[in-house]
C-alpha positions, 0 to 999 in steps of 0.5 A: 415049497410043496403047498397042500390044504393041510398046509394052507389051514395049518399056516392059517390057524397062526394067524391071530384069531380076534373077539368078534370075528369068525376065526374060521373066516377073519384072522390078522396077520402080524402087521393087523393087516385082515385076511381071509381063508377063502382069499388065499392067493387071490391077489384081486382081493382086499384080503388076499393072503399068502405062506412066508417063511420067517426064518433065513436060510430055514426049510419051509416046516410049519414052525417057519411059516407065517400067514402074511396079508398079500401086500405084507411080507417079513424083514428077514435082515431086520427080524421083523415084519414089513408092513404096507397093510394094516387093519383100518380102525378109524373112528374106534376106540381102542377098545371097541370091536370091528363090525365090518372088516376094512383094510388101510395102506400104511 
């Protein structure tokens, strides 16, 4: 797969987008796991971030890409995604928002 930046933002803007947090900077993949923009591919970070295709036997076109925490992936068998890696919300309330990012191993 041929990855340029437009294709890195493009995947990046799937990501869900929460209140309260910089949507150019902060986004969830679909585990809840955080990511960051500046951290795609950086397998050192807490928020690093990688491009999978969600759609077997597909070509890598936008509408079969998903941004995926680097320890995240997506069950192609299943339909669904494999989570080790999940936003840490502990000690908030269901409603309460998240001041600091924070990253928890399933």
């Amino acid at each position: 797969m041929t990855i340029d930046e437009n294709l890195v933002q493009a995947v990046w803007e799937k990501g869900r987008g929460t209140l309260g947090q910089d949507i150019s900077e902060w986004r969830q993949d679909q585990c809840g796991a955080w990511i960051s923009r500046q951290k795609y591919n950086n397998a050192k970070s807490e928020y690093g971030w990688k491009i999978v295709n969600v759609k077997p036997g597909s070509p890598d076109h936008l509408e079969n890409l998903q941004p995926f925490h680097l320890e995240n992936d997506f069950d192609i068998a299943n339909d669904k995604p494999h989570c080790r890696v999940t936003a840490d919300r502990t000690g908030l309330m269901p409603t309460q928002g998240v001041d600091t990012p924070h990253n928890t191993s399933v």
